[in-house]
SEDRENMAR-503048 format. One record per residue: residue in three letters; x, z, y of N, C-alpha, C in turn. Coordinates in Angstrom, 3 decimals, padded with zeros to 6 digits. Each point is the difference from the previous one (the first is absolute). Layout:
! residues N
{"ALA", {X, Z, Y}, {X, Z, Y}, {X, Z, Y}}
...
***
This chain:
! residues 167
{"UNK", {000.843, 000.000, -001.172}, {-000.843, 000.000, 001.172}, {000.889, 000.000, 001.236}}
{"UNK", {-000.089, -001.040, 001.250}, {000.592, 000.247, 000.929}, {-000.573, 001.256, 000.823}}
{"UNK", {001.311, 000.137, 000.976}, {-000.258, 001.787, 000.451}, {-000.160, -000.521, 001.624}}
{"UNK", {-000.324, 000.487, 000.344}, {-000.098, -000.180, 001.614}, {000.760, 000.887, 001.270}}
{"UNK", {001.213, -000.268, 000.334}, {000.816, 000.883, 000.520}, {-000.628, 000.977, 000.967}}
{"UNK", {000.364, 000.974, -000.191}, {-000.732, 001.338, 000.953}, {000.601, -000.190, 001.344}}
{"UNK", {000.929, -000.374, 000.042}, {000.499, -000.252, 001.442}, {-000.613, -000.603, 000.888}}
{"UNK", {-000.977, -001.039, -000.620}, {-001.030, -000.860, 000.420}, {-001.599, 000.526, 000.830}}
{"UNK", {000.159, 001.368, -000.558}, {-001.255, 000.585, 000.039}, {-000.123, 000.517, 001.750}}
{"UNK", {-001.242, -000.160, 000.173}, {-000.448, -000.172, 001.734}, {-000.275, 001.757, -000.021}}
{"UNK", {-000.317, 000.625, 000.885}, {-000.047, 001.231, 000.745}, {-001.696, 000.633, -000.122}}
{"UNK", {-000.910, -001.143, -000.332}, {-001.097, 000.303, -000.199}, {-000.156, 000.764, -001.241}}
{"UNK", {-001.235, 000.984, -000.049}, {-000.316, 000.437, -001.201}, {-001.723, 000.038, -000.328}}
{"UNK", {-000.283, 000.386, -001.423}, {-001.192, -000.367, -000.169}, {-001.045, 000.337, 000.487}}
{"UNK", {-000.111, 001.393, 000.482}, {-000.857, 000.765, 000.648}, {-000.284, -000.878, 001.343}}
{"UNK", {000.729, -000.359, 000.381}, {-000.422, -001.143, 001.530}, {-000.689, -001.059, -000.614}}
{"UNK", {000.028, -000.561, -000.817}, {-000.694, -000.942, -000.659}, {-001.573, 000.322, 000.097}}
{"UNK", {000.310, 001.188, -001.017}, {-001.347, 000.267, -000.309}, {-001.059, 000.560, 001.194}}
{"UNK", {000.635, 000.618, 000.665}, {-000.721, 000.516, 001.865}, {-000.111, -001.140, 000.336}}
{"UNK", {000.613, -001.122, 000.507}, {-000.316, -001.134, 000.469}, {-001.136, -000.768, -000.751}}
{"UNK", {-000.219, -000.141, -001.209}, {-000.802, -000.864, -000.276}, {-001.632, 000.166, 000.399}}
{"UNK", {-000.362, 001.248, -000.390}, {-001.326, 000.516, 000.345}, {-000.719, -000.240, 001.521}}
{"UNK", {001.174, 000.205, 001.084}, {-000.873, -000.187, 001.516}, {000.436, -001.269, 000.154}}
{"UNK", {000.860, -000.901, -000.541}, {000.006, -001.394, 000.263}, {-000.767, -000.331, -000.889}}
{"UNK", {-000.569, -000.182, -001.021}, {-001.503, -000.560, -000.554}, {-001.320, 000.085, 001.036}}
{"UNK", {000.110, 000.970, 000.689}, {-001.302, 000.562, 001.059}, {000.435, -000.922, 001.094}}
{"UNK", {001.344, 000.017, 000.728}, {000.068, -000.909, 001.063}, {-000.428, -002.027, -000.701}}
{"UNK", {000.114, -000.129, -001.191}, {000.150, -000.899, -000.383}, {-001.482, 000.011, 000.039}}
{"UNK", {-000.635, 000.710, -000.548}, {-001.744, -000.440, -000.199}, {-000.115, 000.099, 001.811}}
{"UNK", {000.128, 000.452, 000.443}, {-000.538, 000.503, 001.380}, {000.291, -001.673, 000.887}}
{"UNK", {000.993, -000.320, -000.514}, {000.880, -001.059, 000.884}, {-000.837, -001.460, -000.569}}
{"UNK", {-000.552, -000.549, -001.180}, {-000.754, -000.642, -000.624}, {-001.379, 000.188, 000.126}}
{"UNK", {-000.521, 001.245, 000.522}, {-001.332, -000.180, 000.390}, {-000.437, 000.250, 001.391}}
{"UNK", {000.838, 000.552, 000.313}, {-000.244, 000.235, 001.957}, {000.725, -001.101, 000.618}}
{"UNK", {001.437, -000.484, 000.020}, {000.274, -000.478, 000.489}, {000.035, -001.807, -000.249}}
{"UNK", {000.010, 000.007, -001.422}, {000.070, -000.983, 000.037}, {-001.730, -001.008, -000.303}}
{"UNK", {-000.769, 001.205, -000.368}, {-001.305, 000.111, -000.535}, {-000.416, -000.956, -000.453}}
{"UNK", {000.957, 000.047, -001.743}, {-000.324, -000.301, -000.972}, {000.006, 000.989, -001.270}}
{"UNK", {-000.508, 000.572, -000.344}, {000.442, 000.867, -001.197}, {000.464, -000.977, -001.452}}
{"UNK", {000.807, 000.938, -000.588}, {000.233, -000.120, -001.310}, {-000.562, 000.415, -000.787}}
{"UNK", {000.626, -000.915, -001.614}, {-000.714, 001.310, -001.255}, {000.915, 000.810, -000.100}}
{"UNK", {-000.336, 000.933, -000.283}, {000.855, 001.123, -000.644}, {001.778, 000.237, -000.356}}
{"UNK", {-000.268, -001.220, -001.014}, {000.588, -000.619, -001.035}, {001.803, -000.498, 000.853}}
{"UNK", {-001.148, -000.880, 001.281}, {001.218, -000.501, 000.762}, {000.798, 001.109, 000.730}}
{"UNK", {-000.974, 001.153, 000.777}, {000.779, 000.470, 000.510}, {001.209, 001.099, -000.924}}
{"UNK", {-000.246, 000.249, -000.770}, {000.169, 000.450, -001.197}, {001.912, -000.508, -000.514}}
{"UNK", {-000.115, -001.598, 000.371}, {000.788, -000.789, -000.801}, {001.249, -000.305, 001.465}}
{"UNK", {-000.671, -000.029, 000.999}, {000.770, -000.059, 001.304}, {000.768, 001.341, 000.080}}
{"UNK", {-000.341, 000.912, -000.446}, {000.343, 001.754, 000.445}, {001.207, 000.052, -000.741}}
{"UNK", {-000.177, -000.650, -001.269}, {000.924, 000.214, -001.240}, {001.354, -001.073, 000.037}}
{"UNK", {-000.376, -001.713, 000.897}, {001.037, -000.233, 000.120}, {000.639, 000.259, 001.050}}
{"UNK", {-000.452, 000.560, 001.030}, {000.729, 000.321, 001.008}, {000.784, 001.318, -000.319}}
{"UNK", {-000.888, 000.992, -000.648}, {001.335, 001.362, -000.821}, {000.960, -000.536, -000.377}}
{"UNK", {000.022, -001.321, -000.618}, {001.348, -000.191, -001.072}, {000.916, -000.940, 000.702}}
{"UNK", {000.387, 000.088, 001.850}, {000.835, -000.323, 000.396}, {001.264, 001.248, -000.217}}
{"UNK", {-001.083, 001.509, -000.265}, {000.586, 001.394, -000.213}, {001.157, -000.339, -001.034}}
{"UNK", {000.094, -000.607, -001.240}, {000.186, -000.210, -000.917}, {001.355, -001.033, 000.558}}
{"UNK", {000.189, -000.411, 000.287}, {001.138, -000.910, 000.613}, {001.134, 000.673, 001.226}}
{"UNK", {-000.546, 000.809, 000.539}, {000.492, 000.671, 000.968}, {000.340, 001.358, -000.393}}
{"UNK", {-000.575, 000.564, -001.646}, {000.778, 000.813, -000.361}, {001.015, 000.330, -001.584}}
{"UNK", {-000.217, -001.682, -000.449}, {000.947, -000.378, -000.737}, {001.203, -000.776, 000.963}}
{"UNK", {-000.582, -000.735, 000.669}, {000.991, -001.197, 000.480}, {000.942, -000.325, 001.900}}
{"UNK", {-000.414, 001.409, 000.285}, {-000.150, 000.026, 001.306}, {001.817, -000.233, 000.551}}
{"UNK", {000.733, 000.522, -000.599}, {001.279, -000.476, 000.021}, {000.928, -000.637, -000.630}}
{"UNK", {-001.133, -000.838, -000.777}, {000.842, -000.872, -000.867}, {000.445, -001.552, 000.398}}
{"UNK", {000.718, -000.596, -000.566}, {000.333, -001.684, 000.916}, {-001.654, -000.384, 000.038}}
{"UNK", {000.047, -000.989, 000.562}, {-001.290, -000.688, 000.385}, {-001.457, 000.573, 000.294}}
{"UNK", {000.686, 001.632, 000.055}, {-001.304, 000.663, 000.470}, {-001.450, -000.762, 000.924}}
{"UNK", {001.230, -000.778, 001.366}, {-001.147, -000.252, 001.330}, {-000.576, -001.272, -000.980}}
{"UNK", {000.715, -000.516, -000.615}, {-001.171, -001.348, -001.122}, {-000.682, 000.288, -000.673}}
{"UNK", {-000.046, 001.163, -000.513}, {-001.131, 000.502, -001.228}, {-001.127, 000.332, 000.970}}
{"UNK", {000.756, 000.653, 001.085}, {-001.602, 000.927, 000.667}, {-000.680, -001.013, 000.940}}
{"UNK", {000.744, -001.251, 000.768}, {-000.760, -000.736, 000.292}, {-000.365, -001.240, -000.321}}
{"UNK", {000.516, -000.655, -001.245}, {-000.662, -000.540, -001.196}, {-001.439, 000.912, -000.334}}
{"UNK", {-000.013, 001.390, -000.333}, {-001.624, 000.817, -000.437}, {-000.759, -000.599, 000.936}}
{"UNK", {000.489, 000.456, 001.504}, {-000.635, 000.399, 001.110}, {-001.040, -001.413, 000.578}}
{"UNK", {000.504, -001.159, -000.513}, {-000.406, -001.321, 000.632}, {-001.133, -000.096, -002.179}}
{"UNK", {000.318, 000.015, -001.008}, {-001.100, 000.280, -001.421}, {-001.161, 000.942, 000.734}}
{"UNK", {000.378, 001.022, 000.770}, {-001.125, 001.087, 000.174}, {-000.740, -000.464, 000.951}}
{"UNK", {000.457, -000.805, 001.036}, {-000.735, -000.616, 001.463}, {-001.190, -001.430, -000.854}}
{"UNK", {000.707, -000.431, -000.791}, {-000.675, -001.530, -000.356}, {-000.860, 000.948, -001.336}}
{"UNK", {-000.065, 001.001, -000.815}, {-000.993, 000.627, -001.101}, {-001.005, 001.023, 001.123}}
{"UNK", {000.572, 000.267, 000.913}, {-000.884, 001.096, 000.924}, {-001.421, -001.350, 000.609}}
{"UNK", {000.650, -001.150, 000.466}, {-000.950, -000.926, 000.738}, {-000.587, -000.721, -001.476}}
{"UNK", {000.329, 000.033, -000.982}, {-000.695, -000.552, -001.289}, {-001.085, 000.652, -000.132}}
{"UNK", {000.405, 001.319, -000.366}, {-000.809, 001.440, -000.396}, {-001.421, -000.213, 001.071}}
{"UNK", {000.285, 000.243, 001.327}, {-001.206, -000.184, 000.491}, {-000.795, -000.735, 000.824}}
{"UNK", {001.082, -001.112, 000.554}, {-000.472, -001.053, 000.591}, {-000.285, -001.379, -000.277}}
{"UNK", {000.651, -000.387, -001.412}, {000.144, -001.613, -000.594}, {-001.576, -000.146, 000.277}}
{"UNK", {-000.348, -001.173, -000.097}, {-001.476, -000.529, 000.004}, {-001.336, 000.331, 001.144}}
{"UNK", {000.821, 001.043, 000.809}, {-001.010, 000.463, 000.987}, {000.276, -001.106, 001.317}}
{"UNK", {-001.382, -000.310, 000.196}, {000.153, -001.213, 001.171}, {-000.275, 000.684, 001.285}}
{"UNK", {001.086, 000.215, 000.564}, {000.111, 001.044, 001.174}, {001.365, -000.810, 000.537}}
{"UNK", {-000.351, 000.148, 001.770}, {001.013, -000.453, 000.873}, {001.787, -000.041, -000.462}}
{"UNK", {000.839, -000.568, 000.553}, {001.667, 000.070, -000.281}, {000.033, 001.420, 000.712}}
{"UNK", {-000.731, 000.325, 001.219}, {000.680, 001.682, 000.582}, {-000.524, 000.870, -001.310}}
{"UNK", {-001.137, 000.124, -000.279}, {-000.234, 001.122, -001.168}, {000.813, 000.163, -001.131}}
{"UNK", {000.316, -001.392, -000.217}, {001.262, -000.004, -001.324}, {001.391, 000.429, 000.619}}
{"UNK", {000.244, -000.222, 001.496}, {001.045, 000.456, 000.406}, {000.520, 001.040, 000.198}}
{"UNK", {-001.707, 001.269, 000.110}, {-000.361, 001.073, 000.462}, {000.244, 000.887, -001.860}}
{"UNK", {-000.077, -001.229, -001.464}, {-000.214, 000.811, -001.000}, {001.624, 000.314, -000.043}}
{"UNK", {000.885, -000.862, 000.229}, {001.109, 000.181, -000.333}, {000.613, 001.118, 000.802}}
{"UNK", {-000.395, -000.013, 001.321}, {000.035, 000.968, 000.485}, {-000.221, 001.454, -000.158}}
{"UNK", {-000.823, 000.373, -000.540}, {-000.477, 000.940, -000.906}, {000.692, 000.793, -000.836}}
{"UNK", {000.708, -001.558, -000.550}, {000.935, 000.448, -001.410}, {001.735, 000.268, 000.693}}
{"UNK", {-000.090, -000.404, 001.797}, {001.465, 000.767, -000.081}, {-000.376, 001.616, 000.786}}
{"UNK", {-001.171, 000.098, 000.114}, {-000.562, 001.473, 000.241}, {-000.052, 000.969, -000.729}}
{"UNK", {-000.213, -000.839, -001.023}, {-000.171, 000.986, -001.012}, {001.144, 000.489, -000.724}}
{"UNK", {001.114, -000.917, 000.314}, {001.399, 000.475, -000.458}, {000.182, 001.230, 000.612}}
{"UNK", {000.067, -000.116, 001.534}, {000.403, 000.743, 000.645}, {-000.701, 001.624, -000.145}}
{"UNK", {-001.242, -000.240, -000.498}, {-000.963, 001.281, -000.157}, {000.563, 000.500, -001.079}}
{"UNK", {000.434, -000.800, -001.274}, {000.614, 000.694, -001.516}, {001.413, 000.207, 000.546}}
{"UNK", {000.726, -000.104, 000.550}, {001.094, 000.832, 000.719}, {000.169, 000.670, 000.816}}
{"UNK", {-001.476, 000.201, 000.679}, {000.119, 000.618, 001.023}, {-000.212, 001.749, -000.972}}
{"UNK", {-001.030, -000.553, -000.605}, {-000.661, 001.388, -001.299}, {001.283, 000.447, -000.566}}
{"UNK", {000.629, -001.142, -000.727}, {001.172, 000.923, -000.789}, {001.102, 000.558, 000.757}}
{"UNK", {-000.250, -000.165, 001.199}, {001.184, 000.771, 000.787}, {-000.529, 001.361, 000.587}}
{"UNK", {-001.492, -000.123, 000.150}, {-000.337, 001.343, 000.162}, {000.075, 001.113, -001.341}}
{"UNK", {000.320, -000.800, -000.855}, {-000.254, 001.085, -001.177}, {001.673, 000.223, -000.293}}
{"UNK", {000.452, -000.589, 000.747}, {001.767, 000.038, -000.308}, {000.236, 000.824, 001.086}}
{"UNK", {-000.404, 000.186, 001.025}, {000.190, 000.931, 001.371}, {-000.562, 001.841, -000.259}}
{"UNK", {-000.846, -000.545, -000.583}, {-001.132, 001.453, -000.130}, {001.037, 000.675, -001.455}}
{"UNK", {000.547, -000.462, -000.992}, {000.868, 000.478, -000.922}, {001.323, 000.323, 001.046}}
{"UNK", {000.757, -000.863, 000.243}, {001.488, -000.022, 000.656}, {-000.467, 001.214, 001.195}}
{"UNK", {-000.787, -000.342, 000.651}, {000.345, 000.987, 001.577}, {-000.915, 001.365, -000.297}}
{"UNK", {-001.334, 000.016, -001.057}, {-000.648, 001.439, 000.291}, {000.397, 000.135, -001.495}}
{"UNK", {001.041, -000.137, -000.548}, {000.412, 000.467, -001.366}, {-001.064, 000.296, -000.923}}
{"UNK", {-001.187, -000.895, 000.341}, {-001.334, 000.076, -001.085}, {000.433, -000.333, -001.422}}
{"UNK", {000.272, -000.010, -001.199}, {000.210, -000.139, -000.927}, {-000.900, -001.391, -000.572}}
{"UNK", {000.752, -000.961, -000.631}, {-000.816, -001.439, 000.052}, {-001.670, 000.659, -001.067}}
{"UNK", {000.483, 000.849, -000.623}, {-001.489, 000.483, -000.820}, {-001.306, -000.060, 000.045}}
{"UNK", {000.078, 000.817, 001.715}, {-000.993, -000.440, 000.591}, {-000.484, -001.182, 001.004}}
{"UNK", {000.676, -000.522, 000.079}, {-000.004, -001.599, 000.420}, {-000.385, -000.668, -001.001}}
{"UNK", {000.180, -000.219, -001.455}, {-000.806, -000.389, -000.895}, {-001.091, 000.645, -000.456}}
{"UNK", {-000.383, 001.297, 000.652}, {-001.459, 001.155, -000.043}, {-000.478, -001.190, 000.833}}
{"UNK", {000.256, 000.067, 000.894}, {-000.801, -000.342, 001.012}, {-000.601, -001.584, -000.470}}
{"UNK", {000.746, -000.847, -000.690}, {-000.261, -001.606, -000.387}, {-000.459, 000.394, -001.057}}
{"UNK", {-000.002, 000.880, -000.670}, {-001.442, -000.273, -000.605}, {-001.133, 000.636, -000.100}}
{"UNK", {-000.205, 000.547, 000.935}, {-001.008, 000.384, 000.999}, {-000.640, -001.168, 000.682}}
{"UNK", {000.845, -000.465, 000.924}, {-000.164, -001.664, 000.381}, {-000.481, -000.719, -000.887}}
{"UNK", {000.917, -000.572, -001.002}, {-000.861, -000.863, -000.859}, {-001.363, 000.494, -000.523}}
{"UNK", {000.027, 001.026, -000.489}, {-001.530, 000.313, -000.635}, {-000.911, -000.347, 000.900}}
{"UNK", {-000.009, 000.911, 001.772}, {-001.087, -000.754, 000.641}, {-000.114, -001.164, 000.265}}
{"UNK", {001.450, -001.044, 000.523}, {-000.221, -001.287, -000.306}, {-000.620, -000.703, -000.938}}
{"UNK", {000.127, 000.230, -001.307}, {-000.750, -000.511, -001.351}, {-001.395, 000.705, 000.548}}
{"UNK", {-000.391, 001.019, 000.162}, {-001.696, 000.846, -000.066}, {-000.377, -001.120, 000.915}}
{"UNK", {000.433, -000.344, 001.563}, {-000.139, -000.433, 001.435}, {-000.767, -001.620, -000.635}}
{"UNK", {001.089, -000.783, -001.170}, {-000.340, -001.174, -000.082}, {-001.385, -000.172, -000.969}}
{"UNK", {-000.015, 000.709, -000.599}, {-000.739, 000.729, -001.577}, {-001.454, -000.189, 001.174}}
{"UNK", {-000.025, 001.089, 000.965}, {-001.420, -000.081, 000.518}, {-000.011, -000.909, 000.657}}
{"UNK", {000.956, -000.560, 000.554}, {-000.396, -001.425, 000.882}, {-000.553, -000.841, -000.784}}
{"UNK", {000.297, -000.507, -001.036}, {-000.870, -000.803, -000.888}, {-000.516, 000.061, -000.803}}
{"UNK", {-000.601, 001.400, -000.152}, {-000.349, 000.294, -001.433}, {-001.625, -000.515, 000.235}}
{"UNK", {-000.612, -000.571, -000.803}, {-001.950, -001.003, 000.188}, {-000.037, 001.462, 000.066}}
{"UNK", {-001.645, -000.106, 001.238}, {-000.938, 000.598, 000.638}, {-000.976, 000.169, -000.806}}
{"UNK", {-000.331, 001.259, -000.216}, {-001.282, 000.294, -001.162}, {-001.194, 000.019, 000.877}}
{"UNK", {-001.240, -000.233, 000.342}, {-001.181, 000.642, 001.262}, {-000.429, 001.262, -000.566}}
{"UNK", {000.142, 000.497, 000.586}, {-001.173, 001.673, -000.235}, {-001.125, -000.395, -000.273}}
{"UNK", {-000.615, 000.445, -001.388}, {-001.242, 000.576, -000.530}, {-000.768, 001.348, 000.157}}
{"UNK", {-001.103, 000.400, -000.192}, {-000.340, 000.828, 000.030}, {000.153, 000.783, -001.241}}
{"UNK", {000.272, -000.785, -001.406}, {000.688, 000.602, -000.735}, {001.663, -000.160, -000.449}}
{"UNK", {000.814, 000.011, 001.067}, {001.219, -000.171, -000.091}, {000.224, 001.496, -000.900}}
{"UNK", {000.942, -000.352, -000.986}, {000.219, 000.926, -000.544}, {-000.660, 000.400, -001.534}}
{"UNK", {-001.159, -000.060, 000.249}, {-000.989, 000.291, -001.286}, {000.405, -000.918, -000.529}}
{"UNK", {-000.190, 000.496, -001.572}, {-000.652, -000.778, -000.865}, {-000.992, -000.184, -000.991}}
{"UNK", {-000.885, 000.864, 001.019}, {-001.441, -000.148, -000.772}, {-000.769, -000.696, 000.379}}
{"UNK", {-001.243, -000.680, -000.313}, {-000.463, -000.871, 000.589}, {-001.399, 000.042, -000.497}}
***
């Protein structure tokens, strides 16, 4: 099995990962239905959240290795053209709105780094222990998952015998 030199390895750690992903899924739904007001399924935003985490994955295997700046912006231009696949291919909407989706997607970079640096600040400077920084994400995720769960979960109407089952 090839080994992957540790020397290589970037400064990030996982706990920033995982804090970051949860409030950038929310800016991501928020940013797809307010701003750009189109919503997604689920599914997509789901699949956008996950490839944008796994620039994490390059930057903390490969962050000082030769050809680092080619790996990450080789991803970075796959994630811009799968981000405008994911939710814009086929929608017949103006060149600014498509200009406005891509846009989006270098916002949203900036929001998943902006997150994992708060969770890298709040460990490093108030000596919080990363523990609870992963308390806290999955805390996050659960209401994120509950948040999406009731957003779409089908509408039952109230009966007067809701509940019973006698009849």
């Amino acid at each position: 099995m090839s080994a992957i030199d540790p020397a290589w390895a970037g400064d990030v750690q996982f706990y920033e990962l995982v804090f970051g992903t949860w409030p950038t899924f929310i800016v991501l739904v928020w940013m797809w239905e307010r701003v750009l007001r189109a919503p997604l399924d689920t599914w997509r935003y789901v699949m956008i959240t996950f490839l944008a985490a796994a620039a994490f994955w390059i930057n903390h295997y490969f962050q000082r290795a030769p050809g680092w700046l080619w790996a990450i912006n080789l991803y970075s231009a796959a994630f811009l053209v799968t981000y405008w696949w994911l939710g814009a291919r086929g929608r017949a909407r103006s060149m600014g709105w498509h200009a406005a989706v891509i846009g989006t997607a270098f916002a949203l970079t900036f929001v998943f780094i902006g997150f994992e640096q708060l969770a890298r600040q709040i460990v490093e400077r108030f000596a919080v222990h990363e523990f609870w920084i992963m308390l806290v994400s999955f805390f996050g995720w659960t209401g994120t998952i509950a948040w999406m769960g009731l957003r779409h979960a089908p509408r039952q109407p109230a009966t007067a015998n809701s509940g019973s089952t006698n009849k």
